[in-house]
C-alpha positions in Angstrom: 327.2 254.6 132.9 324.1 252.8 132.6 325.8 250.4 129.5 328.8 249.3 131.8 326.4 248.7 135.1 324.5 246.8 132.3 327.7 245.1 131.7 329.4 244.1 134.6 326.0 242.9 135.7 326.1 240.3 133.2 329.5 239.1 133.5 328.7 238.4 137.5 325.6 236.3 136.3 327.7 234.2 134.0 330.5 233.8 136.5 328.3 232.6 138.8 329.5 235.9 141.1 327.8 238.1 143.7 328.2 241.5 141.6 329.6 243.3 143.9 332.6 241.2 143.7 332.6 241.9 140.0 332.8 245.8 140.3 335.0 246.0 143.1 337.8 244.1 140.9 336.9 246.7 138.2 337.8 250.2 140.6 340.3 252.1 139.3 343.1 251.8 141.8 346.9 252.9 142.4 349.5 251.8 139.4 348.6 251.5 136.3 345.0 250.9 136.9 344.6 254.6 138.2 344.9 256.3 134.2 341.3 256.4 132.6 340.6 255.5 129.0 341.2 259.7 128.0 344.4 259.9 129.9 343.6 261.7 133.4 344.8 259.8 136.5 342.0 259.3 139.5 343.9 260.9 142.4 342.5 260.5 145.6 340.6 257.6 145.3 338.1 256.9 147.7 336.3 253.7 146.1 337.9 251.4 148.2 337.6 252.9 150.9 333.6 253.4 150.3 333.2 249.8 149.4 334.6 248.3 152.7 332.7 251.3 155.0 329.2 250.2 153.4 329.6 246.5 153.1 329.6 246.8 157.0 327.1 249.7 157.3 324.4 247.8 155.4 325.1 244.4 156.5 325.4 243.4 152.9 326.4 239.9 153.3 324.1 238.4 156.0 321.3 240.3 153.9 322.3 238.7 150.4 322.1 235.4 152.3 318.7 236.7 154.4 317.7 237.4 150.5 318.4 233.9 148.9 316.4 232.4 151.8 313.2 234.4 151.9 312.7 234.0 147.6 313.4 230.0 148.5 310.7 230.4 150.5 307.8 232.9 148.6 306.4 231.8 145.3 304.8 235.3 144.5 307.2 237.9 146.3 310.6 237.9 144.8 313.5 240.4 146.6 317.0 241.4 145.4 319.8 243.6 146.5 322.7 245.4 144.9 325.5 247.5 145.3 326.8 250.0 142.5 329.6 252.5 143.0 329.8 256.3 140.9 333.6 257.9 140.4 332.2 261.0 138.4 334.0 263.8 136.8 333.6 267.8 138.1 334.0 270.8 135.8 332.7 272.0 132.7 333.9 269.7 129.9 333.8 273.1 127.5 336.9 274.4 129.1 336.0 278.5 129.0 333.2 278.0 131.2 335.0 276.9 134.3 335.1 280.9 135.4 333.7 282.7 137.8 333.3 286.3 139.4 332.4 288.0 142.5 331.9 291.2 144.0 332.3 292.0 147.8 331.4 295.1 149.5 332.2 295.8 153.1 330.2 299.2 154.1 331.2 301.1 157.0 328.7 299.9 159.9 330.8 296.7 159.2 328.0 294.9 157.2 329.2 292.9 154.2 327.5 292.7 150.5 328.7 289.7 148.4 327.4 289.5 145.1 328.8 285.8 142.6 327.4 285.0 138.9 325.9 281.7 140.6 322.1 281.1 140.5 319.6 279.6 143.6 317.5 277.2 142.2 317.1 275.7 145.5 320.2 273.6 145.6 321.5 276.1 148.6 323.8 277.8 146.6 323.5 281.2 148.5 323.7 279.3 152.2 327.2 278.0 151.1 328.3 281.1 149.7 327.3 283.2 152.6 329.1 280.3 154.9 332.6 280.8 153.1 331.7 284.7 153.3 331.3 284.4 156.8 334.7 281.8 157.7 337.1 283.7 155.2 335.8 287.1 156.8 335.5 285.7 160.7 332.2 286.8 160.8 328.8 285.8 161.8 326.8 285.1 159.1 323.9 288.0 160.4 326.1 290.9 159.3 326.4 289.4 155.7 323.9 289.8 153.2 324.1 287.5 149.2 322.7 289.7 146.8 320.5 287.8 144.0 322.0 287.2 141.0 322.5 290.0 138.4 324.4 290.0 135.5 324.6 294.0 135.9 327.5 293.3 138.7 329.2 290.1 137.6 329.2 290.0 133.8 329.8 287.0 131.4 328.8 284.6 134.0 328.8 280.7 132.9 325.6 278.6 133.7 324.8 277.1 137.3 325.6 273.5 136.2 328.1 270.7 135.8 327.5 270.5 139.7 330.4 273.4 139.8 328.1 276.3 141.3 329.5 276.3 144.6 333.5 275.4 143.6 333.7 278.3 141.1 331.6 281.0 142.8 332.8 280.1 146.5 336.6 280.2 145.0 336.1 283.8 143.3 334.5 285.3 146.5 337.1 284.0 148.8 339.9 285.6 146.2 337.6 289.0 146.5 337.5 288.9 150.3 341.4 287.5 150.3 341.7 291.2 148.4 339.8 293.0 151.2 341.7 291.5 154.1 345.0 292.3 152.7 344.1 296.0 153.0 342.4 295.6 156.3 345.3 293.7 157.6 347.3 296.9 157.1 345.0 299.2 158.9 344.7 296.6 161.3 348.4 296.5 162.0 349.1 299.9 162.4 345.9 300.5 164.8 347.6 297.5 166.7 351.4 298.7 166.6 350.1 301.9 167.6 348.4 300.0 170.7 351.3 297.8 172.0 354.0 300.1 171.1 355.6 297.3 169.1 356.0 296.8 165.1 352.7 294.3 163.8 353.3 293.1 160.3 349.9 292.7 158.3 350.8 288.7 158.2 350.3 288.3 161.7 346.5 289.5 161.8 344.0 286.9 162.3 340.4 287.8 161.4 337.5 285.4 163.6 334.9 285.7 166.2 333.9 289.2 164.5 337.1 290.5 165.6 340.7 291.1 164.5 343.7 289.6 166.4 347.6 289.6 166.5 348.5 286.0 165.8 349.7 284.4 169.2 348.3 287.5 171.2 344.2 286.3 171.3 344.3 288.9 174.3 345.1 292.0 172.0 341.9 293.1 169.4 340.1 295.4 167.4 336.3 294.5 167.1 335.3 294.1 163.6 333.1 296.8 162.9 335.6 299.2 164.9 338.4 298.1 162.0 336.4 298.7 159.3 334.7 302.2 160.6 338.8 303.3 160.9 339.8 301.3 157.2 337.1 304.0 156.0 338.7 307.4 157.5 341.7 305.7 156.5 340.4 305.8 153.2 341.0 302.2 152.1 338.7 300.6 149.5 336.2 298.4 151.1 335.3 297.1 147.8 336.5 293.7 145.6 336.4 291.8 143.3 337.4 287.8 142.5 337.8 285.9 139.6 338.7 282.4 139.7 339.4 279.9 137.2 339.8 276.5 137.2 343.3 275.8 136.8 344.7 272.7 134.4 341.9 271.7 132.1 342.2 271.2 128.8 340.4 269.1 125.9 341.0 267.8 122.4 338.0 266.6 121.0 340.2 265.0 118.4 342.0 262.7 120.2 340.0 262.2 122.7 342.8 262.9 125.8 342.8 265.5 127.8 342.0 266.4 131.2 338.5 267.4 131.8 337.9 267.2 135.2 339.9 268.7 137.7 338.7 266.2 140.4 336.6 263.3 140.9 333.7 262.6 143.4 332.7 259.0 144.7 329.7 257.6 145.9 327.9 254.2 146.5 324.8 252.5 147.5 323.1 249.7 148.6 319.7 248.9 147.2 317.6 246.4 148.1 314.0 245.8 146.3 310.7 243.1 146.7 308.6 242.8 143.5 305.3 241.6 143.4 305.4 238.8 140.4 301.5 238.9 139.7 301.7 243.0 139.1 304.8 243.7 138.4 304.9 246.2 142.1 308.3 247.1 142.8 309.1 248.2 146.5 312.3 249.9 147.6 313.1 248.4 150.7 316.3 250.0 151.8 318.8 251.7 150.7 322.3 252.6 152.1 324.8 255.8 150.5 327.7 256.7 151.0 328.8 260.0 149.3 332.2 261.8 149.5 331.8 265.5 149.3 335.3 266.1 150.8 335.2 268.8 153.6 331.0 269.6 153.6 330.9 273.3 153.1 326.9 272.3 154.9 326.4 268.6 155.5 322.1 269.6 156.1 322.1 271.2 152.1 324.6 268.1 151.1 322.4 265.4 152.7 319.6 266.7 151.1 321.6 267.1 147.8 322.5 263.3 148.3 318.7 262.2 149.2 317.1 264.7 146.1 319.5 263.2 143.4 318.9 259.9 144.4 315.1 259.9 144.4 315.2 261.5 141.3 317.7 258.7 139.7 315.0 256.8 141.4 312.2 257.8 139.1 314.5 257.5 136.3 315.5 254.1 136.9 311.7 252.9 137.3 308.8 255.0 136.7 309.7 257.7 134.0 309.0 255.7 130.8 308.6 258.8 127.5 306.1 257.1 125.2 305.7 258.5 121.7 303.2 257.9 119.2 303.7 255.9 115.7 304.3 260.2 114.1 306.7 260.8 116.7 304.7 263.1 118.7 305.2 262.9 122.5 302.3 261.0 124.4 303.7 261.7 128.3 301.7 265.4 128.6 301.5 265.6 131.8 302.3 264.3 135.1 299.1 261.7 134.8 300.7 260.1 132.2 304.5 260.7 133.5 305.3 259.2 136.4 308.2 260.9 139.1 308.8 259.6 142.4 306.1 260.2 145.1 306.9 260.1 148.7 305.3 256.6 148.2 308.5 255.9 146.8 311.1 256.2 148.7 312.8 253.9 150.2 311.5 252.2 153.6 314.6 252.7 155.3 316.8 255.1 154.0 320.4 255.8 155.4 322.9 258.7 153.9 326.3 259.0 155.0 328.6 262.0 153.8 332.3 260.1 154.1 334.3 262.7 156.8 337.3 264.3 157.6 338.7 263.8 154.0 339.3 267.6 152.7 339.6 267.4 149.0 343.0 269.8 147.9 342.8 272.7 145.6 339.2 273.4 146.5 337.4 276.5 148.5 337.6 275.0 152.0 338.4 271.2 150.6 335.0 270.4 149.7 333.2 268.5 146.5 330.4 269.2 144.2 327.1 267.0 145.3 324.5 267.9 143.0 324.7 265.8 139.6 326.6 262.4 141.1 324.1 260.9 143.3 321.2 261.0 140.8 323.7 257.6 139.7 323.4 256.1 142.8 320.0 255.1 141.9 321.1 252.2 139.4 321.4 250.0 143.1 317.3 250.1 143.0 317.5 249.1 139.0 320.3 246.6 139.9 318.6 244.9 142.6 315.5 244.5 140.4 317.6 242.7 137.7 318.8 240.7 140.8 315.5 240.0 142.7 314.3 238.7 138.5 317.1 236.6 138.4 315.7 234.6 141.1 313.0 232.5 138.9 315.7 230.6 137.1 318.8 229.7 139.0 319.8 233.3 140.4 322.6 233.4 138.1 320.8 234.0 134.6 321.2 237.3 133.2 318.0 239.1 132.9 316.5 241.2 130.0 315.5 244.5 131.5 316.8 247.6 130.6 315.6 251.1 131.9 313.1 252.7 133.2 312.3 249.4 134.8 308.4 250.1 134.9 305.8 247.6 136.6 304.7 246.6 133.0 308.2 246.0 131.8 308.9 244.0 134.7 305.7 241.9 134.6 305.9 241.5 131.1 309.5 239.9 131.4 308.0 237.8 134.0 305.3 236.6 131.7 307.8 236.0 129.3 309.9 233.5 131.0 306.7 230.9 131.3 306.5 230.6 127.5 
């Protein structure tokens, strides 16, 4: 990803072209241009969309211009700004791992157990679990409790990664609890049938508000707790399990073709960047994002998610330069000599926008992974240093700075152009 940034970067400077320009003639689009390079169309394709919503949201164009003005006008202090766009692929690329289990137990105070093969690392994976618990169960979330992670009650679990933890695990508990309320619905309907004096068919229960209702009839209802206390004399099984695979993927390593992913996320941002050309100082000024996560299973967790990556792509981009010694040996042993992002370092003004109201299909409750993609969001801050550099000549030369762009790389670049 970084290599065609690098690349469209160049092609801008030596057409003379904001770009921008350059990489929004490059989306993938409807047609033939919607087909990628291993044979997988981009359905649902939001990069156009994105593009036009945050070239008003940051004011990009009055602040390119604001940009050429103030480094006409400041010898020492050069700014820059860019825009750069992520389509990136969800699912395990090793096909057997896109699996998942679950294991729901309803007990007969009405308090639910849910136990998934995901892992908490602080991402918020149990919050969004125990929210799909909660809607696919018409519960509030109090009565439900996410057991910690054990490989003793869901077996063979795949690793927390690929940015898949909440699609696979929240699909597998919802097929659990889809299991549950099938038998439930049945008690239900009888208990109801027996109250109106009029045939209920299991299809027409509705489960929310910590109740259970006859479709059309909000008036007529069993509380929640009462259900399951009868589903228990009854002697129904208050205990499920889920197992959810990710339908349609397939890759040949041979060939090359295939179709890994079983959807796409987007994102963009706006960078913009001043560096100090006597120390090399880089200072993020603003940035701007845009992230689609379809419908946000928790837009607090996915904000964060959006911010986190970011900052982190952030350090990559600029600060976290691995220096090895002429044996080999790693010289970076410690956070004194390897830099991350500080609080010092994040942007001045900082907006995050998740893009709304656009459910993604064939997901649990039409939302998108949100942990890996925005860490590429951060090549806008790298971007917009190339751009600020480009300044000293003419603004349209192509500039020699790869990544991490350190202060020493940058002022060494500088001092490179006055021999």
């Amino acid at each position: 990803m970084a290599v065609i940034e690098l690349i469209m970067d160049c092609i801008a400077r030596r057409l003379k072209t904001d770009p921008a320009i350059i990489r929004q003639r490059n989306f993938y689009s409807d047609g033939e241009r919607s087909e990628t390079h291993y044979g997988k169309t981009v359905e649902n394709n939001r990069l156009q969309q994105i593009f036009d919503k945050i070239l008003l949201s940051s004011d990009y164009a009055n602040r390119r211009k604001g940009i050429e003005e103030f480094n006409r006008e400041h010898e020492f202090r050069k700014r820059g700004i860019a825009l750069t766009p992520v389509k990136f692929g969800i699912s395990f690329t090793t096909s057997f791992l896109n699996q998942a289990g679950a294991l729901v137990n309803i007990y007969q105070d009405g308090t639910v157990n849910v136990n998934h093969g995901g892992t908490e690392m602080g991402q918020g994976l149990y919050t969004k679990i125990l929210h799909v618990a909660s809607k696919e169960l018409g519960i509030s979330p109090e009565h439900i409790r996410i057991e910690a992670t054990n490989t003793g009650k869901i077996p063979n679990t795949s690793a927390t990664a690929a940015s898949s933890g909440s699609d696979l695990n929240g699909m597998a508990v919802s097929l659990a609890i889809d299991e549950l309320k099938k038998r439930l619905a049945e008690v239900a309907a009888r208990i109801l049938t027996e109250q109106i004096q009029a045939s209920i068919s299991p299809e027409s229960i509705l489960f929310h508000d910590n109740r259970v209702e006859i479709r059309n009839h909000p008036g007529i209802s069993i509380p929640f707790p009462d259900l399951i206390t009868n589903a228990y004399l009854q002697q129904t099984s208050l205990s499920a399990t889920g197992f959810y695979r990710t339908p349609g993927i397939h890759w040949d390593k041979e060939k090359g073709r295939g179709n890994p992913f079983y959807y796409f996320t987007f994102g963009m941002a706006v960078s913009e960047v001043e560096i100090d050309t006597l120390t090399g100082y880089v200072k993020v000024l603003r940035t701007d994002i845009i992230n689609d996560v379809g419908s946000s299973l928790n837009p607090e967790i996915d904000l964060g998610q959006v911010r986190g990556g970011f900052i982190q792509g952030l350090g990559w981009v600029t600060t976290e330069d691995i220096k090895y010694d002429s044996k080999g040996n790693l010289l970076n042993a410690s956070p004194d000599t390897y830099k991350i992002p500080v609080i010092a370092d994040i942007p001045e003004i900082f907006n995050v926008e998740l893009l709304e109201s656009i459910p993604n299909p064939g997901t649990i409750h039409g939302s998108k992974a949100v942990g890996e993609p925005p860490f590429m969001l951060a090549f806008s801050v790298w971007m917009a240093i190339r751009d600020a550099l480009s300044s000293l000549n003419d603004g349209n030369s192509e500039v020699s700075l790869g990544i991490p762009a350190t202060n020493e790389k940058i002022l060494l670049y500088i001092e490179g152009l006055k021999k």
